[in-house]
C-alpha positions in Angstrom: -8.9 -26.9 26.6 -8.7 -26.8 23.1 -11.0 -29.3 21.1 -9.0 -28.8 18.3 -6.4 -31.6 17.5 -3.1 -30.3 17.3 -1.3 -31.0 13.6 1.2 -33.3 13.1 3.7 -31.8 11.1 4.5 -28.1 9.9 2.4 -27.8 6.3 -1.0 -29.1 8.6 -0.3 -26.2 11.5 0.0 -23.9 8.5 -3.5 -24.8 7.2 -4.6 -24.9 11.0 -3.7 -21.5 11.3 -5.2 -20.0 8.3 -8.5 -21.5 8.3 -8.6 -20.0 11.9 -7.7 -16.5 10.4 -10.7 -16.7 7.9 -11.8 -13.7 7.1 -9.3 -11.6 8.7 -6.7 -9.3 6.4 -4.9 -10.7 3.8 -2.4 -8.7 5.0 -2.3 -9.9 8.4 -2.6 -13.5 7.7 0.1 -13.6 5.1 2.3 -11.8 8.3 1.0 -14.6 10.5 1.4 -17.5 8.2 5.4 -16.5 7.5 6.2 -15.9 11.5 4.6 -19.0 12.1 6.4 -21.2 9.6 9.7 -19.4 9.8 9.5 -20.0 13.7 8.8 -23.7 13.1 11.3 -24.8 11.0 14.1 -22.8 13.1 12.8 -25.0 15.8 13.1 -28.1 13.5 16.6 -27.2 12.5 17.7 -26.5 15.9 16.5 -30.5 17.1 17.8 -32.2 14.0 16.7 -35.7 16.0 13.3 -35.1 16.7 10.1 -35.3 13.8 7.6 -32.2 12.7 5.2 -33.7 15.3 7.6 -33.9 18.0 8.5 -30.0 16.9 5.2 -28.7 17.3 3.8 -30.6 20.2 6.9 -28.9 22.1 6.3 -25.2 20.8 2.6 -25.7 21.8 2.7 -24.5 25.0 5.4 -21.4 23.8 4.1 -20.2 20.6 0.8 -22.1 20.9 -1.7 -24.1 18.9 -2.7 -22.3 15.5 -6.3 -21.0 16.9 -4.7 -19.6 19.7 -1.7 -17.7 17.6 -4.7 -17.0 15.3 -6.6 -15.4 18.3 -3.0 -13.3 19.2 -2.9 -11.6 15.9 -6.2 -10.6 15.7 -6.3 -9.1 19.4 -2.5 -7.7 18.4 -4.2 -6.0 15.2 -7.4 -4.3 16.4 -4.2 -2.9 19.3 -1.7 -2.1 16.6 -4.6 -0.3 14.1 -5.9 1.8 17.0 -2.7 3.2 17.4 -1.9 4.3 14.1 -4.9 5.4 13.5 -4.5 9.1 13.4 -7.1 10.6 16.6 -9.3 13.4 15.8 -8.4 17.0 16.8 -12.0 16.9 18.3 -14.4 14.6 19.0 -16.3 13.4 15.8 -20.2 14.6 16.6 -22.7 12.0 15.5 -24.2 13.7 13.2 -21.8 16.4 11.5 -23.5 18.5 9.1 -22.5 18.5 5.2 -20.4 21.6 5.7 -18.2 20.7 8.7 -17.8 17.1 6.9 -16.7 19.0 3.9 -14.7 21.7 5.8 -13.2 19.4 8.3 -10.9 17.7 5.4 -8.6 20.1 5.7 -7.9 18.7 9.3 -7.2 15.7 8.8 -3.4 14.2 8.5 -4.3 11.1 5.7 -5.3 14.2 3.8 -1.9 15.6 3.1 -0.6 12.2 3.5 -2.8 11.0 0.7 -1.7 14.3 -1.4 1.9 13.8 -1.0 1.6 9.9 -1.9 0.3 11.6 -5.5 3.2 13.5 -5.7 5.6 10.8 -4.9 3.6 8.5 -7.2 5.4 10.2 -10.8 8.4 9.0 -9.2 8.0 5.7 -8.4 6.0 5.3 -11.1 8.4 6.2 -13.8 11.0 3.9 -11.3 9.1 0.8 -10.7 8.0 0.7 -14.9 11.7 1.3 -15.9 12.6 -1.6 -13.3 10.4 -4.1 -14.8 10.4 -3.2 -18.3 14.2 -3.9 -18.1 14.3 -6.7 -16.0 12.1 -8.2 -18.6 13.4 -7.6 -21.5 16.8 -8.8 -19.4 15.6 -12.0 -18.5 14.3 -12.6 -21.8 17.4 -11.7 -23.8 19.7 -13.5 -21.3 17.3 -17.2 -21.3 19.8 -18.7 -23.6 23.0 -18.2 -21.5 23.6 -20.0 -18.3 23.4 -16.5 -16.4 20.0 -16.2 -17.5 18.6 -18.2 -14.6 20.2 -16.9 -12.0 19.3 -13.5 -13.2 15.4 -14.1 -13.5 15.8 -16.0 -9.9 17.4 -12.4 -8.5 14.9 -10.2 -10.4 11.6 -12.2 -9.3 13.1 -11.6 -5.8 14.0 -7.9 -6.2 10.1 -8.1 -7.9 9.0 -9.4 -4.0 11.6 -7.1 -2.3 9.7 -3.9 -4.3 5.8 -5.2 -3.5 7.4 -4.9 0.7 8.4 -1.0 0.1 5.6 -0.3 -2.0 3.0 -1.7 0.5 4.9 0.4 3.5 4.4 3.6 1.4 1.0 2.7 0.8 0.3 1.7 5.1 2.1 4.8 5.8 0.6 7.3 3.6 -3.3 5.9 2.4 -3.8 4.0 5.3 -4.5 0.7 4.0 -3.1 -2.3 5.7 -0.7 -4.0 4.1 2.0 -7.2 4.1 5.4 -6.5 7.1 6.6 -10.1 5.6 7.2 -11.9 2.6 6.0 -15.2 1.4 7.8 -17.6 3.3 10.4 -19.0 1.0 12.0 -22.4 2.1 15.8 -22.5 2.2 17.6 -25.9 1.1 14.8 -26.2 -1.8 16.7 -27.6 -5.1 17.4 -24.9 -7.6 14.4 -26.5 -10.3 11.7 -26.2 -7.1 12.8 -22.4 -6.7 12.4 -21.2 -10.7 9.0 -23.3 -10.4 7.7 -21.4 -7.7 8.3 -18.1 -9.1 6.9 -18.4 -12.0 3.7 -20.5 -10.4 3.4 -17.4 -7.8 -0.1 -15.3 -9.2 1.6 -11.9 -6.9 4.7 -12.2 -8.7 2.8 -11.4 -12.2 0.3 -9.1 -10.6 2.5 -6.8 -8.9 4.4 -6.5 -12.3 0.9 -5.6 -14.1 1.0 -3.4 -10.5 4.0 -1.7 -11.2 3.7 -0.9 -15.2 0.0 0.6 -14.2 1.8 3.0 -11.8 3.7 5.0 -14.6 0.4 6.1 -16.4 -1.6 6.6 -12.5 1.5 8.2 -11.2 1.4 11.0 -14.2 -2.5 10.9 -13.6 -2.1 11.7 -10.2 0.7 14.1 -10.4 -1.0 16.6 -13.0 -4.3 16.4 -10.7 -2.8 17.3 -7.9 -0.3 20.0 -9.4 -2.9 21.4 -11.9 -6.2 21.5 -9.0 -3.5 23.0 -6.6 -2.0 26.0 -8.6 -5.8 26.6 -9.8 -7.1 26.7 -6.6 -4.3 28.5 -5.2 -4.4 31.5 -7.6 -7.9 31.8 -7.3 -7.3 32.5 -3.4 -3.7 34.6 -4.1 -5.0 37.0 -6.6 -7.9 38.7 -4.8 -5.8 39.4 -1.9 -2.8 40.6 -4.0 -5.8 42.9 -6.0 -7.0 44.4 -2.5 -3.5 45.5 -1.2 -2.6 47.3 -4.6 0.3 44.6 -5.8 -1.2 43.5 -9.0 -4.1 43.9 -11.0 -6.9 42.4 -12.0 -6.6 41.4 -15.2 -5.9 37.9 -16.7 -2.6 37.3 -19.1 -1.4 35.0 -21.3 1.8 35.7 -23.3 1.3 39.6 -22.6 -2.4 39.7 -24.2 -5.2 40.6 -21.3 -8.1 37.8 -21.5 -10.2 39.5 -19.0 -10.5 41.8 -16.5 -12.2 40.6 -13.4 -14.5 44.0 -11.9 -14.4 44.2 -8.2 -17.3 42.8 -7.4 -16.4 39.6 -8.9 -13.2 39.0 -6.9 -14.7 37.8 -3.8 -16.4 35.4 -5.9 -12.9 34.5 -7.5 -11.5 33.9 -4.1 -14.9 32.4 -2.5 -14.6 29.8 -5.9 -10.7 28.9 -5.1 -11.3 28.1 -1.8 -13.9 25.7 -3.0 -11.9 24.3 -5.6 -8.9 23.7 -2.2 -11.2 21.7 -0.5 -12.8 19.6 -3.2 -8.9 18.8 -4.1 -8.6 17.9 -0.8 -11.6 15.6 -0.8 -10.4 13.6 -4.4 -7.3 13.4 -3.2 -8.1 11.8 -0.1 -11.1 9.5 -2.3 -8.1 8.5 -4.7 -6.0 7.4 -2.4 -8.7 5.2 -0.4 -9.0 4.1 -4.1 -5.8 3.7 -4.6 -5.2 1.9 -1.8 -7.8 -0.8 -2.5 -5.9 -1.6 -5.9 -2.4 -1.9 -3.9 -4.1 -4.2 -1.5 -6.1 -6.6 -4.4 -2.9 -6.8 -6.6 0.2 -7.0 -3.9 -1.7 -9.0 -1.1 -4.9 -10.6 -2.3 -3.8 -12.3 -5.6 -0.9 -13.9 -2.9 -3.5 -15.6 -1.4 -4.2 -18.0 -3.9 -3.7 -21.7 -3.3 
């Protein structure tokens, strides 16, 4: 049925199937391109006396011929991203007015999951920089002893290990897609091969620039979200605690009174946190769309260079 001629050995089905996945996700080709060739070369193992052709002609009718797995993945995506996507509490008018657009933020689950993800951010920030800056300076001060190489060879792959974890935290929590496998790395390849392909591999060097940028965004993030937050909040708190005769309404720092809000003006202090609460809401859910668009151009799409 199909016109297409079926490749001859495994690097041709490779390039079959990724021309056929043009224009999908980076993501979900770099997923398609590793189950594929990870599933071929078991097979090849497995029939030691037969060639690459032989291999492939026999898993056509199993696994199938690269447009057709190419056509699977795609159908198995628009499923698999329908499903996560998180459903609406209501269903979305078609033409929502500015304020329930800006009001309905605070409904949305990516929203907190976007807020959280700056939280977490200082942390792995301040982990993934300390990783790399010592791993470096590692590798560099060990090059002249014989451990060196095998050191750099188990950092680069911790390096890869790191991009997988940090591309689930950012599916999970911003929404974007991101890799579920690695590059597919060839066992048996001699020692020399291996070294070259690390350092010739454009994602291992960009998700290093990745991970030194997330110490400075991860701070960035964190004070946003901490400082907009505990604003916003005590904007809302202090009215309320004003009207029920637990504080006052004066404004302290270090014991000396820097203002004294009148009563008329605390329903504007409370109207103004509230609108300070949602437009965090808002940054922090444009941040991490942002955010997730640099994860996705420095983890998947430099990876998909020939």
């Amino acid at each position: 049925m199909n016109a297409t001629v079926l490749p001859t050995t495994i690097p041709e089905y490779l390039e079959q199937l990724r021309r056929s996945l043009a224009g999908a996700d980076p993501a979900l080709v770099q997923d398609a391109l590793y189950d594929a060739e990870e599933y071929l070369r078991s097979e090849l193992a497995e029939n030691p006396g037969k060639s690459e052709a032989e291999v492939i002609a026999a898993v056509a009718g199993s696994y199938g011929a690269p447009d057709e797995v190419a056509d699977i993945y795609r159908d198995t995506e628009v499923k698999v991203q329908s499903a996560l996507r998180t459903p609406p509490s209501r269903p979305a008018a078609p033409n929502r007015s500015w304020a329930a657009r800006f009001f309905g933020v605070i409904a949305e689950p990516r929203t907190y999951a976007s807020l959280f993800y700056m939280l977490l951010a200082l942390a792995t920030g301040i982990f993934y920089f300390t990783w790399v800056v010592t791993g470096v300076s590692l590798s560099a001060g060990l090059a002249v002893l014989i451990i060196g190489i095998p050191f750099l060879i188990l950092y680069f792959g911790s390096i890869r290990v790191l991009s997988l974890v940090e591309g689930r935290l950012v599916e999970v929590m911003l929404g974007e897609r991101m890799p579920r496998r690695p590059l597919y790395s060839e066992r048996g390849k001699p020692l020399l091969e291996r070294i070259k392909e690390l350092f010739t591999d454009p994602r291992i060097w960009a998700t290093q620039l990745y991970f030194l940028l997330m110490l400075p965004l991860g701070i960035a993030y964190f004070t946003v979200v901490v400082t907009l937050l505990a604003l916003s909040l005590s904007f809302l708190v202090a009215p309320v605690l004003v009207w029920f005769g637990v504080g006052d309404a004066g404004v302290w720092i270090d014991g000396v009174q820097i203002a004294d809000w009148s009563t008329w003006q605390l329903p504007l202090l409370f109207v103004a946190g509230g609108l300070l609460l949602f437009a965090t809401l808002h940054l922090a859910r444009g941040i991490g769309y942002l955010h997730g668009q640099l994860a996705k151009h420095m983890l998947v799409k430099s990876a998909q260079v020939a």
